[in-house]
VOBA-217002 format. One record per residue (C-alpha): residue number from 1; x, y, z. Coordinates in pm, 1 decimal. Example, Ala and Ser with C-alpha at 12.3 -4.5 7.8 and 13.67 -1.06 7.14 Angstrom:
<sites>
> num px py pz
> 1 1230.0 -450.0 780.0
> 2 1367.0 -106.0 714.0
</sites>
This chain:
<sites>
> num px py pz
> 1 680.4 916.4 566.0
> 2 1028.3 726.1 487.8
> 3 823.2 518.0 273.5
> 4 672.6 763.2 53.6
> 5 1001.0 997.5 42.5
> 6 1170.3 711.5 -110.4
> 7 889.6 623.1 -354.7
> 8 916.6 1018.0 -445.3
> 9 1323.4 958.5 -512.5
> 10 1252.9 619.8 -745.3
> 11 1269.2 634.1 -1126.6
> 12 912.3 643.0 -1242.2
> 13 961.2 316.4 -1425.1
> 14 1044.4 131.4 -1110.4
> 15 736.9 335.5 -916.4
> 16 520.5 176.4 -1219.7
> 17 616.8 -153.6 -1132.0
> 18 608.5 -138.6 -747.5
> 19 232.3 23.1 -795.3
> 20 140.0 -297.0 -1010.3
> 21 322.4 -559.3 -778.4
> 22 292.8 -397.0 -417.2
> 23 536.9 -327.3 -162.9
> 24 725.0 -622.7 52.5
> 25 784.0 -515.9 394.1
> 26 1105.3 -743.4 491.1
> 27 1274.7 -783.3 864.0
> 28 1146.0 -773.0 1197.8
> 29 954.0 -475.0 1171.5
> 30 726.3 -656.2 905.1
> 31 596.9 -843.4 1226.2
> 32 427.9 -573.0 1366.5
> 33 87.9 -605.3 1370.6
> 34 -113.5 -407.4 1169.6
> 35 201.4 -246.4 1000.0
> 36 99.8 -380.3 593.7
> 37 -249.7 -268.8 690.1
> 38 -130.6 112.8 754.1
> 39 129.5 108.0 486.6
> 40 -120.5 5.0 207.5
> 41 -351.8 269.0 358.9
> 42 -78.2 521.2 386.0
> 43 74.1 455.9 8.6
> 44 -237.4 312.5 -126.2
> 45 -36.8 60.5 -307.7
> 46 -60.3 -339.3 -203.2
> 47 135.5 -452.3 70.0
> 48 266.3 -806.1 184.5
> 49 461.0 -923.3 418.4
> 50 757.9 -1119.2 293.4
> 51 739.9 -1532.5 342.6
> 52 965.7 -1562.3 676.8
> 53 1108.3 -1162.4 685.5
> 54 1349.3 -1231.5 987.8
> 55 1569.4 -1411.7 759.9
> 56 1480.8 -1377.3 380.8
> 57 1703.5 -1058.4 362.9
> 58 2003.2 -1231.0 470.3
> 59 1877.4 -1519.6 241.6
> 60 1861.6 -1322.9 -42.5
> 61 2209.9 -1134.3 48.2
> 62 2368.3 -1512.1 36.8
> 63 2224.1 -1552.2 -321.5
> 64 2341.5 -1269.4 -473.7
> 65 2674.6 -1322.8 -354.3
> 66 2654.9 -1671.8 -486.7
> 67 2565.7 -1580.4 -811.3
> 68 2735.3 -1218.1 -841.8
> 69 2996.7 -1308.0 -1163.8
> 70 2583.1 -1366.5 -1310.8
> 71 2394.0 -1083.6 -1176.4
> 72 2677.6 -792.3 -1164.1
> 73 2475.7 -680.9 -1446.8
> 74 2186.3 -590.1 -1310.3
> 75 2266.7 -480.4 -957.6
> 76 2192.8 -109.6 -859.0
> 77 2470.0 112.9 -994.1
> 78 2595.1 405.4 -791.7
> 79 2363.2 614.6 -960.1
> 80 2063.0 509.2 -781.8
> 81 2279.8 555.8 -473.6
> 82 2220.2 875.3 -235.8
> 83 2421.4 1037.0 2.6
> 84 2349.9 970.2 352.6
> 85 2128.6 1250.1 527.8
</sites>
């Protein structure tokens, strides 16, 4: 249900894109078997499993951080932010 409230709460140009390219599941709970099988069934929308998820968000994190003078740009605003519930 998280998944699909936040696909309801995503501009529709971004659900556009996510519906072409598929969902990553990321972390450790992308390890659980059967979990891309019941999300693509759930969302019907492709699912994969990101290459080595226990580490490729922290990865990723390091990157930007790297590179943030170049991508500042193009990082979520605080309009695409919500409040916590």
């Amino acid at each position: 249900q998280a998944i699909r409230d936040t696909i309801e709460e995503t501009p529709p140009e971004l659900v556009a894109d996510i519906m072409d390219q598929g969902i990553v599941l990321a972390g450790g709970g992308a390890l659980l078997a059967g979990l891309d099988r019941r999300t693509a069934e759930a969302t019907q929308m492709p699912v994969h499993v990101a290459d080595d998820p226990l580490t490729c968000v922290v990865r990723g994190t390091g990157r930007v951080l790297e590179e943030l003078d170049t991508l500042e740009r193009v990082l979520i605003t605080e309009q695409y932010t919500r409040a916590p519930r």
